[in-house]
PyMOL Python script that loads the backbone (N, CA, C, O; Angstrom):
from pymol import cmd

cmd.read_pdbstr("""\
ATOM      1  N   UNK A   1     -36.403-194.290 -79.085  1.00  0.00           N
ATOM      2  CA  UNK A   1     -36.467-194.664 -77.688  1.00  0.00           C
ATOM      3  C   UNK A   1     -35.048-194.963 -77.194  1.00  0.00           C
ATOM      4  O   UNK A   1     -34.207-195.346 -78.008  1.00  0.00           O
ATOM      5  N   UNK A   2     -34.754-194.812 -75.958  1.00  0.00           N
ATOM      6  CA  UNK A   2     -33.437-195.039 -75.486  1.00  0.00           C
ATOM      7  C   UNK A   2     -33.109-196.310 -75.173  1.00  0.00           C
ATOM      8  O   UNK A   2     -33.924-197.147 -74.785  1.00  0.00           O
ATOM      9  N   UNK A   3     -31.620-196.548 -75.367  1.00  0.00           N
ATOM     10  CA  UNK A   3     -31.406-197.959 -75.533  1.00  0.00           C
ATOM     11  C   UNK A   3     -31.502-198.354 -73.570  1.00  0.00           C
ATOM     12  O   UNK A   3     -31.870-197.494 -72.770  1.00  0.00           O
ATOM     13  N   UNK A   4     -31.063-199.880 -73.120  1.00  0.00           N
ATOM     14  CA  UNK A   4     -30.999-199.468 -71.747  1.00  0.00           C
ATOM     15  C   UNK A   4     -29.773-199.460 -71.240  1.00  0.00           C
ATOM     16  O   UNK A   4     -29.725-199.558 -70.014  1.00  0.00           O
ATOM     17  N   UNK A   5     -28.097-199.314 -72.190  1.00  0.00           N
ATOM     18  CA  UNK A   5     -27.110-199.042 -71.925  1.00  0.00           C
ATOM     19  C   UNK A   5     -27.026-197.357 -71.246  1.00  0.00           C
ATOM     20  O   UNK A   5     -26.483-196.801 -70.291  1.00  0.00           O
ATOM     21  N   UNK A   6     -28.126-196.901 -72.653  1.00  0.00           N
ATOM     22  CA  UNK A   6     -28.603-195.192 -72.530  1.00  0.00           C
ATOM     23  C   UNK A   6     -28.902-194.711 -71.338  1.00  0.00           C
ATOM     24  O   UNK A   6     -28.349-193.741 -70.817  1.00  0.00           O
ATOM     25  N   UNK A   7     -29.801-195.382 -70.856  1.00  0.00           N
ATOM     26  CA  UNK A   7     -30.723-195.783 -69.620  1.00  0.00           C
ATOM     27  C   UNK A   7     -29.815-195.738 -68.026  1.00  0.00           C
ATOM     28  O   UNK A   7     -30.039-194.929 -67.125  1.00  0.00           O
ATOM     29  N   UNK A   8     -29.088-196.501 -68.012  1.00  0.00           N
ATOM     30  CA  UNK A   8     -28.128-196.930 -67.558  1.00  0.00           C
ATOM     31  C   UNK A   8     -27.187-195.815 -67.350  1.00  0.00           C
ATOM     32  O   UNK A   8     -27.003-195.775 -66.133  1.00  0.00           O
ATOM     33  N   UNK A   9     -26.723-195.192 -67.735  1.00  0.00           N
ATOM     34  CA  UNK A   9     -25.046-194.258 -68.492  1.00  0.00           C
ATOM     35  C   UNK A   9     -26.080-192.850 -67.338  1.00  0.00           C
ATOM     36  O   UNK A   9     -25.786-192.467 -66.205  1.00  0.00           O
ATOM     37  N   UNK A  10     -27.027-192.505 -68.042  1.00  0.00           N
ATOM     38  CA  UNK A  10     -28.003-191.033 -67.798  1.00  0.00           C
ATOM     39  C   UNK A  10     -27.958-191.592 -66.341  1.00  0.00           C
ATOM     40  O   UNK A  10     -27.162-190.919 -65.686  1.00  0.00           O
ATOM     41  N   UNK A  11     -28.668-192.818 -65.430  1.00  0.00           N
ATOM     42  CA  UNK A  11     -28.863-192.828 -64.419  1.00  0.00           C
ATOM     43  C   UNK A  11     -27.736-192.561 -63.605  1.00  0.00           C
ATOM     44  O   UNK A  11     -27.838-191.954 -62.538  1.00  0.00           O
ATOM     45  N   UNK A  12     -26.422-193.084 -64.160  1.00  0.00           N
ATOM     46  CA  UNK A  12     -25.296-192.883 -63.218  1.00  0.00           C
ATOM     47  C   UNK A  12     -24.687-191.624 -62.868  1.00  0.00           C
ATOM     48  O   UNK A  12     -24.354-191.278 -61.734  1.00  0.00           O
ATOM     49  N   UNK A  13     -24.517-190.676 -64.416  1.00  0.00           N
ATOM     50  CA  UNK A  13     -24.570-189.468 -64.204  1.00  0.00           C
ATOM     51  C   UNK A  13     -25.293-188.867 -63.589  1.00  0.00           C
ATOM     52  O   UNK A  13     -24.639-187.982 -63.037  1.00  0.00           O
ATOM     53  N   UNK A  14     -26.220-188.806 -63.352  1.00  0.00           N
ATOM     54  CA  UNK A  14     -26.994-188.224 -62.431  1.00  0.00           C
ATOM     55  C   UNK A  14     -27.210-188.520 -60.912  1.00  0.00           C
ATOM     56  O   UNK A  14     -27.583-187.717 -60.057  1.00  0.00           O
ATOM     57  N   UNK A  15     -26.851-190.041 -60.732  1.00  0.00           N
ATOM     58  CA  UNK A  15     -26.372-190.262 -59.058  1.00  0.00           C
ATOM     59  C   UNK A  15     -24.924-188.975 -58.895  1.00  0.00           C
ATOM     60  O   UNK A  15     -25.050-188.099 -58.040  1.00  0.00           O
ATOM     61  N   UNK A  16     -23.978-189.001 -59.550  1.00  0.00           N
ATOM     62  CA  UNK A  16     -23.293-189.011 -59.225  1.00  0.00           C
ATOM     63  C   UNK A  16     -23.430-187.030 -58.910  1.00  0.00           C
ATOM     64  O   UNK A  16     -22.568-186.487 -58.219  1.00  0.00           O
ATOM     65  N   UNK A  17     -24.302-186.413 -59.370  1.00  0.00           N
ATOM     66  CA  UNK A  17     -25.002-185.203 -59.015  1.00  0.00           C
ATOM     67  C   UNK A  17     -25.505-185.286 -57.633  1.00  0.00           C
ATOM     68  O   UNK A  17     -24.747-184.622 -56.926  1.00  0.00           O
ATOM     69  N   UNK A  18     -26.111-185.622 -57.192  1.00  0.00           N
ATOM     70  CA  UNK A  18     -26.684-186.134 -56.219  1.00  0.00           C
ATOM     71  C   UNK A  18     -26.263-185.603 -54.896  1.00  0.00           C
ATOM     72  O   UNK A  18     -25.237-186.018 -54.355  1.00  0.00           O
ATOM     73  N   UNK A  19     -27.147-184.553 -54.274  1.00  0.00           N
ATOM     74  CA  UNK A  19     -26.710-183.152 -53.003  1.00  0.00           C
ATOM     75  C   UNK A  19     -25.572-182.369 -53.186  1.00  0.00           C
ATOM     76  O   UNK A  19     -24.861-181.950 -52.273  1.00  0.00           O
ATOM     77  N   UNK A  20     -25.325-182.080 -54.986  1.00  0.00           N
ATOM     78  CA  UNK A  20     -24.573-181.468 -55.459  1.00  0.00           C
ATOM     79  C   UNK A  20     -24.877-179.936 -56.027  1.00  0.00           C
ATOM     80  O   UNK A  20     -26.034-179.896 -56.444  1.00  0.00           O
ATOM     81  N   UNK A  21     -24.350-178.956 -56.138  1.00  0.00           N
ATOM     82  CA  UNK A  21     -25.150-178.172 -56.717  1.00  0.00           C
ATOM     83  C   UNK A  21     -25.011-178.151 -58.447  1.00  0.00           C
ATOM     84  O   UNK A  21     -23.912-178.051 -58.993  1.00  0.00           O
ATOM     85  N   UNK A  22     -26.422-178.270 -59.277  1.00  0.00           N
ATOM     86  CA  UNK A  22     -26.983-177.997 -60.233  1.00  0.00           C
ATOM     87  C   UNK A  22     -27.136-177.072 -60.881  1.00  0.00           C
ATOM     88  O   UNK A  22     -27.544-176.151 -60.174  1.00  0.00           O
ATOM     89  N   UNK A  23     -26.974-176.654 -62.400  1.00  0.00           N
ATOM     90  CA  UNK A  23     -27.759-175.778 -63.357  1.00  0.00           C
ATOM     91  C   UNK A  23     -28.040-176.211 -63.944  1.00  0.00           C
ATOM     92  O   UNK A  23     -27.325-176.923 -64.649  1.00  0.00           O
ATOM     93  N   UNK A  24     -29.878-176.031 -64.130  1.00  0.00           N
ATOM     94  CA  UNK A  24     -31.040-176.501 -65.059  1.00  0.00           C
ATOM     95  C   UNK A  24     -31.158-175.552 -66.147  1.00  0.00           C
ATOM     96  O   UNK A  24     -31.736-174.491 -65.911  1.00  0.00           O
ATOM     97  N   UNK A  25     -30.718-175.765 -67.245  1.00  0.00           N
ATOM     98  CA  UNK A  25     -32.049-174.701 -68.357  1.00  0.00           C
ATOM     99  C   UNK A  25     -33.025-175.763 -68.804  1.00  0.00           C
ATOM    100  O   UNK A  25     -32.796-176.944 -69.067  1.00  0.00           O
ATOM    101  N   UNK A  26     -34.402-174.951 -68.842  1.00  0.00           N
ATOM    102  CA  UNK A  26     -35.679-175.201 -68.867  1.00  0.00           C
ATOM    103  C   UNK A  26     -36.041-174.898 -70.309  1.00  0.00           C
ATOM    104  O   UNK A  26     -35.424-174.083 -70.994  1.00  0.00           O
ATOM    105  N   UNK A  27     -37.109-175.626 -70.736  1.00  0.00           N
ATOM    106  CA  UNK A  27     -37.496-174.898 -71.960  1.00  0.00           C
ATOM    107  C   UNK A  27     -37.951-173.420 -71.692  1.00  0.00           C
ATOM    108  O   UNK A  27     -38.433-173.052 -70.621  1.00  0.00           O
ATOM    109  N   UNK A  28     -37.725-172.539 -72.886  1.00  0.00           N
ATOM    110  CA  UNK A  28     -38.855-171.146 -72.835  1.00  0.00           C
ATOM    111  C   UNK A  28     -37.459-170.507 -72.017  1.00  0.00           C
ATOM    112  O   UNK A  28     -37.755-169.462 -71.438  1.00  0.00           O
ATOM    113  N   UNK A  29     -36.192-170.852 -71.865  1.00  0.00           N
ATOM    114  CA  UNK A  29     -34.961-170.234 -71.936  1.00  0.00           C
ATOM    115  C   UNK A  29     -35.465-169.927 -69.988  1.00  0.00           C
ATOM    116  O   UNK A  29     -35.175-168.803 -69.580  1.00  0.00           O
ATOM    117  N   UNK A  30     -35.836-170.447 -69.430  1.00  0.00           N
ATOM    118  CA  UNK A  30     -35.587-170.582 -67.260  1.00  0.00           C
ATOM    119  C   UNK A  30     -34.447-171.194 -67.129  1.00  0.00           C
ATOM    120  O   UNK A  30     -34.310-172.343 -67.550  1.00  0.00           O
ATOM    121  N   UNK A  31     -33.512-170.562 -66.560  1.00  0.00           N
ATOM    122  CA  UNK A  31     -32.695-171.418 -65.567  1.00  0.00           C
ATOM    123  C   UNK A  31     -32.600-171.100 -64.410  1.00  0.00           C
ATOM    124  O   UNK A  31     -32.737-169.985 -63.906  1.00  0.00           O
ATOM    125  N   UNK A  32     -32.342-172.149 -63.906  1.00  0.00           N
ATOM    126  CA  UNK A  32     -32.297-172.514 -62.403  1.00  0.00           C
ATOM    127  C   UNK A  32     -31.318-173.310 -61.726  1.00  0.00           C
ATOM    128  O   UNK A  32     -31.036-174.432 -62.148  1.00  0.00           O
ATOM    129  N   UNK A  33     -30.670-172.724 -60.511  1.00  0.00           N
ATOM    130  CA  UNK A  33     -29.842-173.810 -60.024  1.00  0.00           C
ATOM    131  C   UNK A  33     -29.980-173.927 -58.304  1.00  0.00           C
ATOM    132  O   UNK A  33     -30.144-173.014 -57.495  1.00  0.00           O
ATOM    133  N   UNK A  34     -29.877-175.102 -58.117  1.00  0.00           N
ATOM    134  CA  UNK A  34     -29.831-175.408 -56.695  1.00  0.00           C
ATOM    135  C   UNK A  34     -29.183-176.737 -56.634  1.00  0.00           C
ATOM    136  O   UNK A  34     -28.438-177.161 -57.518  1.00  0.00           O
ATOM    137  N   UNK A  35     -29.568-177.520 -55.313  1.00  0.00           N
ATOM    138  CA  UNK A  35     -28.946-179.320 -55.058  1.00  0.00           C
ATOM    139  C   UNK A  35     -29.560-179.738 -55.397  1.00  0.00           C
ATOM    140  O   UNK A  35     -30.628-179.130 -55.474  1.00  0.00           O
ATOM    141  N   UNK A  36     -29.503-181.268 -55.968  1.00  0.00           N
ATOM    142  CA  UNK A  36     -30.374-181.955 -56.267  1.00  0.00           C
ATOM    143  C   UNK A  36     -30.387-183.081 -55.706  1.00  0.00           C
ATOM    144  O   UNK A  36     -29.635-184.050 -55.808  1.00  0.00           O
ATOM    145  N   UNK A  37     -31.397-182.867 -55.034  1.00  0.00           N
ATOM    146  CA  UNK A  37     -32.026-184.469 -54.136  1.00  0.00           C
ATOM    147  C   UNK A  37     -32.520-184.959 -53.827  1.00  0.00           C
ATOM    148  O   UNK A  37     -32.792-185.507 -52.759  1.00  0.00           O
ATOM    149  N   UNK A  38     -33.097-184.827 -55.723  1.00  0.00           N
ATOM    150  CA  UNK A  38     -33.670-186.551 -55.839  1.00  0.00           C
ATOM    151  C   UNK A  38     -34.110-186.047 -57.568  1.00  0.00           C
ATOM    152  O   UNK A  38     -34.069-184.981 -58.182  1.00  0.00           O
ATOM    153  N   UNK A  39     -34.570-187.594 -57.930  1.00  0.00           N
ATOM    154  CA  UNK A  39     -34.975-187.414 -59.485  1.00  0.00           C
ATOM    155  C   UNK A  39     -35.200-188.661 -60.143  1.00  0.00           C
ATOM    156  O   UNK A  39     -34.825-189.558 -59.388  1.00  0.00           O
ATOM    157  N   UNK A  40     -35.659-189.126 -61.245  1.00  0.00           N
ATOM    158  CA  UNK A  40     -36.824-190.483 -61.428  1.00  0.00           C
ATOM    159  C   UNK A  40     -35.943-190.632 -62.795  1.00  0.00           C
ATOM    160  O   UNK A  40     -34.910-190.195 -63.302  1.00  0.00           O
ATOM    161  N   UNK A  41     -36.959-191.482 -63.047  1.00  0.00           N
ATOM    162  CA  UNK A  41     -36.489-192.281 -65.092  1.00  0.00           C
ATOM    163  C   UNK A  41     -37.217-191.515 -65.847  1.00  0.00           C
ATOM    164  O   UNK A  41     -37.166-191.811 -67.041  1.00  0.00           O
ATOM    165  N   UNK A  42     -38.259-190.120 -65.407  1.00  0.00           N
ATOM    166  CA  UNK A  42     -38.576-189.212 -66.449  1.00  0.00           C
ATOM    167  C   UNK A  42     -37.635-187.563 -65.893  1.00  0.00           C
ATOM    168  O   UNK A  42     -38.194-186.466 -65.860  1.00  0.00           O
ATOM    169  N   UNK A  43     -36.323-187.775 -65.557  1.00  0.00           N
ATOM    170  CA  UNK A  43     -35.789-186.547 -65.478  1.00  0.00           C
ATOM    171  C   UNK A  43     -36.846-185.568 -64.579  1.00  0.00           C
ATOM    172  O   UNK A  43     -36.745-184.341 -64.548  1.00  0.00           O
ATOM    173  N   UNK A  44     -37.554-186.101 -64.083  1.00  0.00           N
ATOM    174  CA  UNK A  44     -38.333-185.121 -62.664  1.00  0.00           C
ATOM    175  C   UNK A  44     -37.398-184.730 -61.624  1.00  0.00           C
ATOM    176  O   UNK A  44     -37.172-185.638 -60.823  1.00  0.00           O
ATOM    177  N   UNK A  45     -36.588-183.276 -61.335  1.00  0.00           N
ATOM    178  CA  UNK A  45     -36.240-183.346 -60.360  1.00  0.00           C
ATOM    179  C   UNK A  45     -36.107-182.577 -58.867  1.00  0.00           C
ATOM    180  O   UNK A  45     -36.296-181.360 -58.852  1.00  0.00           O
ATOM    181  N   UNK A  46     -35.899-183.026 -58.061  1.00  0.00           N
ATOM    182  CA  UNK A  46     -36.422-182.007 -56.985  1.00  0.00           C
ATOM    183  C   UNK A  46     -35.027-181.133 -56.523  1.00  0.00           C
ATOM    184  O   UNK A  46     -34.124-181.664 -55.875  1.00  0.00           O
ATOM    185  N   UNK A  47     -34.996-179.530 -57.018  1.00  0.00           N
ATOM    186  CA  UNK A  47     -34.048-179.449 -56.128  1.00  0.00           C
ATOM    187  C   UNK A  47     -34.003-178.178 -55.032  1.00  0.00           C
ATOM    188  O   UNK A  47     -34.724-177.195 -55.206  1.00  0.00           O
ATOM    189  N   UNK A  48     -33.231-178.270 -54.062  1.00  0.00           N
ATOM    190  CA  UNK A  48     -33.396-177.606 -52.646  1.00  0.00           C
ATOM    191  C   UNK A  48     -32.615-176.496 -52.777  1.00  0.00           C
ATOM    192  O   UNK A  48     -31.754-176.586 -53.652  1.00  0.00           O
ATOM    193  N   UNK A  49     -32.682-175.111 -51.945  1.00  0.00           N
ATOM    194  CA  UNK A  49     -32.307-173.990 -51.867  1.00  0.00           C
ATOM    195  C   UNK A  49     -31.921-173.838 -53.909  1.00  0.00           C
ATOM    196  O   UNK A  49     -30.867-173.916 -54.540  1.00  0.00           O
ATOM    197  N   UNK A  50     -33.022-173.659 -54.232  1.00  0.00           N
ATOM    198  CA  UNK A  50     -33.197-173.357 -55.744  1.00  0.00           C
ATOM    199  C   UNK A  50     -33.433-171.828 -56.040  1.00  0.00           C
ATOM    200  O   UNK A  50     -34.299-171.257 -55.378  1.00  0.00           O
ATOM    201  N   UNK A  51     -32.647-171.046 -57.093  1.00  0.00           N
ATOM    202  CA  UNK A  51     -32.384-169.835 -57.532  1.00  0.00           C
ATOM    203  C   UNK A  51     -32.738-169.635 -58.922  1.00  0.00           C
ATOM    204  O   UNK A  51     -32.304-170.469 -59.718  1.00  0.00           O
ATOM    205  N   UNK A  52     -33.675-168.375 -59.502  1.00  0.00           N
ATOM    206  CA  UNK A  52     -33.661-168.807 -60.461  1.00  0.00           C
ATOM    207  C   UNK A  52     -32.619-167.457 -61.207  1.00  0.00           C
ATOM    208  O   UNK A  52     -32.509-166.262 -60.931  1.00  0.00           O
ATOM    209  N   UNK A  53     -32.167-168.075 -61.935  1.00  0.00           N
ATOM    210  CA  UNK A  53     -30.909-167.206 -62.358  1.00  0.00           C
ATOM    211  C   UNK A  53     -31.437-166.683 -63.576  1.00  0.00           C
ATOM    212  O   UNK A  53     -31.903-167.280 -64.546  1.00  0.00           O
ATOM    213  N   UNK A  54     -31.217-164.941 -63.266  1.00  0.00           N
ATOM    214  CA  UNK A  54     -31.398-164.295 -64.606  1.00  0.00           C
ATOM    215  C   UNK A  54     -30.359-162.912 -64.802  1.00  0.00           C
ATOM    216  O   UNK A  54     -29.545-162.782 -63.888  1.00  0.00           O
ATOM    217  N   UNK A  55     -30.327-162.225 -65.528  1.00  0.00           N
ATOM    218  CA  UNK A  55     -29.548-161.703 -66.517  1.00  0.00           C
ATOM    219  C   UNK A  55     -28.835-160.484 -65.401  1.00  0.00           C
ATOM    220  O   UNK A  55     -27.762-159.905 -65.573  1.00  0.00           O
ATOM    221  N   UNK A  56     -29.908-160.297 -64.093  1.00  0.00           N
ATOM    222  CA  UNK A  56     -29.511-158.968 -63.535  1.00  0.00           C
ATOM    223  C   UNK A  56     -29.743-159.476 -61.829  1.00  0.00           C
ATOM    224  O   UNK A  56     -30.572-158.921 -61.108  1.00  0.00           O
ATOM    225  N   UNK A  57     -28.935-160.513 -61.401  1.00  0.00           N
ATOM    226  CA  UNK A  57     -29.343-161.353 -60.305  1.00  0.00           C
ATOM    227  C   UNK A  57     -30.050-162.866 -60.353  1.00  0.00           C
ATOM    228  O   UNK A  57     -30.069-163.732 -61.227  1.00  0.00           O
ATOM    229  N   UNK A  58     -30.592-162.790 -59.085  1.00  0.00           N
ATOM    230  CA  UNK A  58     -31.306-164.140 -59.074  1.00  0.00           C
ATOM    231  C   UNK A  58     -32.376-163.900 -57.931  1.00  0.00           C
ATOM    232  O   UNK A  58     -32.290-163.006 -57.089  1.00  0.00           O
ATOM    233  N   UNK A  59     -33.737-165.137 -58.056  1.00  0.00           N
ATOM    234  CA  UNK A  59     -34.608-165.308 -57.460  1.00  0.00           C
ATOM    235  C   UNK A  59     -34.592-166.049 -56.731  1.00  0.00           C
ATOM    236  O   UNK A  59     -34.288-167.104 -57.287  1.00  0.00           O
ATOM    237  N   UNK A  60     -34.817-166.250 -55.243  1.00  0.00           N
ATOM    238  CA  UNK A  60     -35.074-167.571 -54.024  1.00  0.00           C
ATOM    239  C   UNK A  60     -36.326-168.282 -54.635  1.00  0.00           C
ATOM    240  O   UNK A  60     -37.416-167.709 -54.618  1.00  0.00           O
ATOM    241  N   UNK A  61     -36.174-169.536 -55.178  1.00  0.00           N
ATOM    242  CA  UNK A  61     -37.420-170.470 -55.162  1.00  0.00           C
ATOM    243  C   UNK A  61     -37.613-170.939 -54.214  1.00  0.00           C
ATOM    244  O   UNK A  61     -38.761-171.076 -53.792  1.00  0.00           O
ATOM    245  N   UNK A  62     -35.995-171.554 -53.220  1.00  0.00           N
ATOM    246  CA  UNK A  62     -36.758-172.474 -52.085  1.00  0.00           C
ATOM    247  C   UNK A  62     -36.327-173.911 -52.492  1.00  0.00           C
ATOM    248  O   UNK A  62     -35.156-174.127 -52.804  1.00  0.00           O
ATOM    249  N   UNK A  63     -37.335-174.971 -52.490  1.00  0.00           N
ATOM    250  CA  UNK A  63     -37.440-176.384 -52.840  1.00  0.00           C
ATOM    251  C   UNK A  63     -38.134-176.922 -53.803  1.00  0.00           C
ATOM    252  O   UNK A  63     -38.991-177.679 -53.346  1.00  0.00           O
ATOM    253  N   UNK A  64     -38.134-176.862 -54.856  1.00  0.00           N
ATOM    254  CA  UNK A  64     -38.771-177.065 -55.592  1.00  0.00           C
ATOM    255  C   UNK A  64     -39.060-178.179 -56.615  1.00  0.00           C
ATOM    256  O   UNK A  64     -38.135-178.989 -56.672  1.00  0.00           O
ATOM    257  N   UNK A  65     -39.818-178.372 -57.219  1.00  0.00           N
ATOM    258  CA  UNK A  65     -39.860-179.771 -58.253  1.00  0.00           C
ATOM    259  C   UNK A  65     -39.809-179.358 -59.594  1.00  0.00           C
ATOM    260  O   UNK A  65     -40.723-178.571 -59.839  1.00  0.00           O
ATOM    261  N   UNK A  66     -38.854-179.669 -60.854  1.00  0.00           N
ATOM    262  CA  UNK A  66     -38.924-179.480 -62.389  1.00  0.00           C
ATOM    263  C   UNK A  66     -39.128-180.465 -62.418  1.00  0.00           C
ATOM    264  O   UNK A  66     -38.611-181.449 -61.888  1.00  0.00           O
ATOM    265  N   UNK A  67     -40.483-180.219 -63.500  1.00  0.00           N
ATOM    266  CA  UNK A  67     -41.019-181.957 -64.562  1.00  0.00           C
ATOM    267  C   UNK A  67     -39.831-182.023 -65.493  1.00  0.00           C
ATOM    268  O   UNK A  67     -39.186-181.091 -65.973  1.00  0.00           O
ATOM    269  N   UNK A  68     -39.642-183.660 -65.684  1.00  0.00           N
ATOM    270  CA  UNK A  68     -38.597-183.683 -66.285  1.00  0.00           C
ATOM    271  C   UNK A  68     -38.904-183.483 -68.125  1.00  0.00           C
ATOM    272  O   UNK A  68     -38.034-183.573 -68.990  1.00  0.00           O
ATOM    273  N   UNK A  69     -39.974-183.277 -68.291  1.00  0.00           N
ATOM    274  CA  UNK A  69     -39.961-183.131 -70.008  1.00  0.00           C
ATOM    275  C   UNK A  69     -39.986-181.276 -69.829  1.00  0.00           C
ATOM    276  O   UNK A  69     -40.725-180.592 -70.537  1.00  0.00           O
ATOM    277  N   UNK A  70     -39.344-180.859 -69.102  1.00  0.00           N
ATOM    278  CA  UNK A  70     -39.431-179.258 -69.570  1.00  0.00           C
ATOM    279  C   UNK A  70     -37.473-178.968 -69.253  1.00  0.00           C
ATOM    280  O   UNK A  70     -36.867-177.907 -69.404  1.00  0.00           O
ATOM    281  N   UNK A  71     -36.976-180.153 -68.850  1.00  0.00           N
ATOM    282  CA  UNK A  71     -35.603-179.853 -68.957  1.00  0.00           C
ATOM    283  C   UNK A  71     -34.971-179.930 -70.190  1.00  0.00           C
ATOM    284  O   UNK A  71     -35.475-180.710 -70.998  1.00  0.00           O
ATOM    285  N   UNK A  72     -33.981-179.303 -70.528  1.00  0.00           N
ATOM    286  CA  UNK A  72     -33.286-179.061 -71.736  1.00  0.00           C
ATOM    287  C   UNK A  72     -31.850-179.454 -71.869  1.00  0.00           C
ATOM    288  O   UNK A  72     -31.290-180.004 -72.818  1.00  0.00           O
ATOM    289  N   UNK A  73     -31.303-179.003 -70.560  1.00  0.00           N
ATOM    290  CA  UNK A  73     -29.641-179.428 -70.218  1.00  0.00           C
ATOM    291  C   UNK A  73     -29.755-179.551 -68.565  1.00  0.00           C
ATOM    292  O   UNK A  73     -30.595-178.865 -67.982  1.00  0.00           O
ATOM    293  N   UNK A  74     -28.900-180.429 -67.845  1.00  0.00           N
ATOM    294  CA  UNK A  74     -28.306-180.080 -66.783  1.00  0.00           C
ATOM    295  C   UNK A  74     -26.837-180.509 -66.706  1.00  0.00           C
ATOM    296  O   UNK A  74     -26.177-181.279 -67.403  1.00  0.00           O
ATOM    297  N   UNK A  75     -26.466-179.585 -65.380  1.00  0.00           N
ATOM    298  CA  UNK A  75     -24.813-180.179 -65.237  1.00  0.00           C
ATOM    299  C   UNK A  75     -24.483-179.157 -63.996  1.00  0.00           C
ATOM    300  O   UNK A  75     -25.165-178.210 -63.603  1.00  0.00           O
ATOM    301  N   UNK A  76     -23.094-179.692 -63.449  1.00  0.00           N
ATOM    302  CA  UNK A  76     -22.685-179.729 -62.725  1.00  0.00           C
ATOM    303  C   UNK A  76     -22.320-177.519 -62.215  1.00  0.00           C
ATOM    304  O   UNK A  76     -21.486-176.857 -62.832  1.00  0.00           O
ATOM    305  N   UNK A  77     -23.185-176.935 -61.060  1.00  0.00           N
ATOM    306  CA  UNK A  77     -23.172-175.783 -61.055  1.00  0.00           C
ATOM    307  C   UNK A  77     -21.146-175.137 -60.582  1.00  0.00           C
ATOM    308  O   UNK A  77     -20.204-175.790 -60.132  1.00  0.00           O
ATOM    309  N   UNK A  78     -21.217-174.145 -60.843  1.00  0.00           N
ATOM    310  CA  UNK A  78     -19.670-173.725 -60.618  1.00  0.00           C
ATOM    311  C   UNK A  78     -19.963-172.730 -59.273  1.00  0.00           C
ATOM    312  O   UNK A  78     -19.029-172.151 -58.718  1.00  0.00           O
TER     313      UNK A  78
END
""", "prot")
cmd.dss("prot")
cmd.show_as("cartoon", "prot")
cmd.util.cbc("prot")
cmd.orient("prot")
């Protein structure tokens, strides 16, 4: 279980994302990137003008919500 320094450290990083643009990989190898704005203490997050990026282009999702137990990595999109 995570400590709540852990707790703490994850929440800030992730404000500091915050109407930034994002890349999610998902389990089952999805990624996706858009802004993110908004997201909870189970890594749920919602993000806006979302793409899903694959090998030969990308897809318009729109706005969308990832549960946070199907995320794998996020960070800061280029």
């Amino acid at each position: 279980m995570a400590s709540q320094a852990e707790k703490l450290n994850t929440f800030k990083v992730m404000s500091e994302y915050l109407n930034s643009n994002v890349y999610v990989r998902l389990k089952g190898g999805l990624e996706i990137k858009g802004v993110l704005k908004s997201f909870d203490q189970h890594l749920n997050l919602i993000l806006d003008n979302a793409e899903e990026v694959m090998e030969k282009g990308s897809r318009s999702l729109g706005t969308i919500l990832v549960r946070g137990d199907s995320v794998v990595a996020i960070s800061p999109a280029k």
